[in-house]
C-alpha positions in Angstrom: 0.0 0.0 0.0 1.3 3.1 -0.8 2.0 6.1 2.1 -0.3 8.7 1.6 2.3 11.4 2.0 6.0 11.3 0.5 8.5 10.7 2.8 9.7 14.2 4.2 13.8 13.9 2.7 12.3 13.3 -1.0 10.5 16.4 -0.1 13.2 18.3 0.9 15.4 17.5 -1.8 12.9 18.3 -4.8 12.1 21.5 -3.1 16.0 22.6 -2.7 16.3 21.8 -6.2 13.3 24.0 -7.4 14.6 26.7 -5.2 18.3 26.2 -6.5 16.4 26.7 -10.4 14.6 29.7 -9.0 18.0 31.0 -7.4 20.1 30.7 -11.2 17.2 32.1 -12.6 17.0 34.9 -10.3 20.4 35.6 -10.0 20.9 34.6 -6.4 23.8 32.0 -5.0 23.0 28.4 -3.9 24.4 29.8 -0.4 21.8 32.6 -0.5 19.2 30.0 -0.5 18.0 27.7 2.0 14.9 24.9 2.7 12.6 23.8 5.2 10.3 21.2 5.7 8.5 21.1 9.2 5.0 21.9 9.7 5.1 23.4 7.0 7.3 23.9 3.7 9.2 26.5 2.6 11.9 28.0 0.9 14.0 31.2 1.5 16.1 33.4 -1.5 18.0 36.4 0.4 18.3 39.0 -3.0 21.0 41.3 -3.2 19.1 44.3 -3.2 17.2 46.4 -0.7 13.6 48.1 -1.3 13.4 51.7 -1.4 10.7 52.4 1.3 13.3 50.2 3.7 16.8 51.0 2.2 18.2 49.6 5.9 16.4 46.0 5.4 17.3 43.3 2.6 14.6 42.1 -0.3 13.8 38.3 -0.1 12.1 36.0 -2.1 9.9 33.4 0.1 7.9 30.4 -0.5 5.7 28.0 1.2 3.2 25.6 0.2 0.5 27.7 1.0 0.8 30.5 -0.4 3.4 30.1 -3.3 6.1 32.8 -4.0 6.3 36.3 -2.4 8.5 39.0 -2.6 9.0 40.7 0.5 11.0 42.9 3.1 13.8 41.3 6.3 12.9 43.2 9.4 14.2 42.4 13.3 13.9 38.8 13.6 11.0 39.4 16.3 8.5 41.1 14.0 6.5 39.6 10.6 8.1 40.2 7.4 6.6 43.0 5.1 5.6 41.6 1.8 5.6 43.7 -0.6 3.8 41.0 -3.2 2.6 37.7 -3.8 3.3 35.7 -7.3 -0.3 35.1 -7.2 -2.4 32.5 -9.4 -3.2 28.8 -9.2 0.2 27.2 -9.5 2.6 26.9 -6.1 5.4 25.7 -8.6 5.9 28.1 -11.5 8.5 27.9 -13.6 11.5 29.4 -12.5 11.8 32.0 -15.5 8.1 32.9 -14.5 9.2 34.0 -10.6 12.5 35.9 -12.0 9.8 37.7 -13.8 8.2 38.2 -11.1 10.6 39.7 -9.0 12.0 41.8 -12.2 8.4 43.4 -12.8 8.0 44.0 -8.8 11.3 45.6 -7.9 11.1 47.7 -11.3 7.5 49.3 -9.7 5.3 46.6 -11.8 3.7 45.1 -9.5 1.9 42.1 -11.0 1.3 39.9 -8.1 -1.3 39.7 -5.5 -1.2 42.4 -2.6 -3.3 40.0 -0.8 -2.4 36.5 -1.4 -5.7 34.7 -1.5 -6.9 31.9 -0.4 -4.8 29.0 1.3 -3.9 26.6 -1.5 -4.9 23.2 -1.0 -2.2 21.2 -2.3 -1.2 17.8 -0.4 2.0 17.3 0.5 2.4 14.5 -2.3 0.8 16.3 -5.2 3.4 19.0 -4.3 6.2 16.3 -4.8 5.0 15.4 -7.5 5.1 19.3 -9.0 8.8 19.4 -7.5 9.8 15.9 -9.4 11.2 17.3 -12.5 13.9 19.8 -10.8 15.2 16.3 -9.0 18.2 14.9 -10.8 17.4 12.0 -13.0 19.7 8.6 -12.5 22.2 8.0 -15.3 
């Protein structure tokens, strides 16, 4: 019978490599990126940049498997990040070309994500390994 769920390391390792295509596509180092998978998943791309209404606080690119890809603002470790966007529509795995358009159109003033991100997607955890499958490296 198969488990329900995928196991929480094949997870983890299609999700690091979506991020890692997300990071080369963004312009952001494999060190500036980094995975989690707890209660919930998500990924984390620090961007070299910082946002004009914040010039003190760095720009990062977040994900989780709720919500998808937002663009948003570091503060003080204590306090909620400020997100400037969300990626917005029905896909929690674009294409990583798609998201470095994303950010592009958002830091350049265009914003054409969601200022409110919507409803809570309801992907299952295996669907969404599934959708991370492809960026896993194929045996030779």
């Amino acid at each position: 019978m198969e488990h329900p769920e995928p196991d929480t390391r094949t997870l983890e390792r299609g999700l690091s490599e979506y991020a890692r295509a997300v990071a080369a596509a963004v312009g952001v180092p494999d060190e500036s990126t980094t995975v989690e998978i707890s209660d919930t998943a998500t990924a984390y791309l620090g961007l070299p940049r910082r946002w004009l209404d914040r010039p003190d606080h760095d720009v990062m690119l977040v994900w989780s498997e709720r919500r998808g890809w937002s663009l948003a603002v570091e503060t003080d470790p204590t306090d909620d990040l400020v997100v400037i966007a969300h990626q917005g529509g029905d896909d929690l795995v674009p294409a990583p070309d798609a998201v470095a358009r994303f950010v592009a159109d958002t830091v350049a003033g265009r914003h054409v994500g969601q200022e409110d991100p919507g409803p809570v997607a309801a992907a299952t955890r295996k669907s969404l390994a599934e959708r991370l499958k492809p960026y896993l490296p194929q045996p030779q």
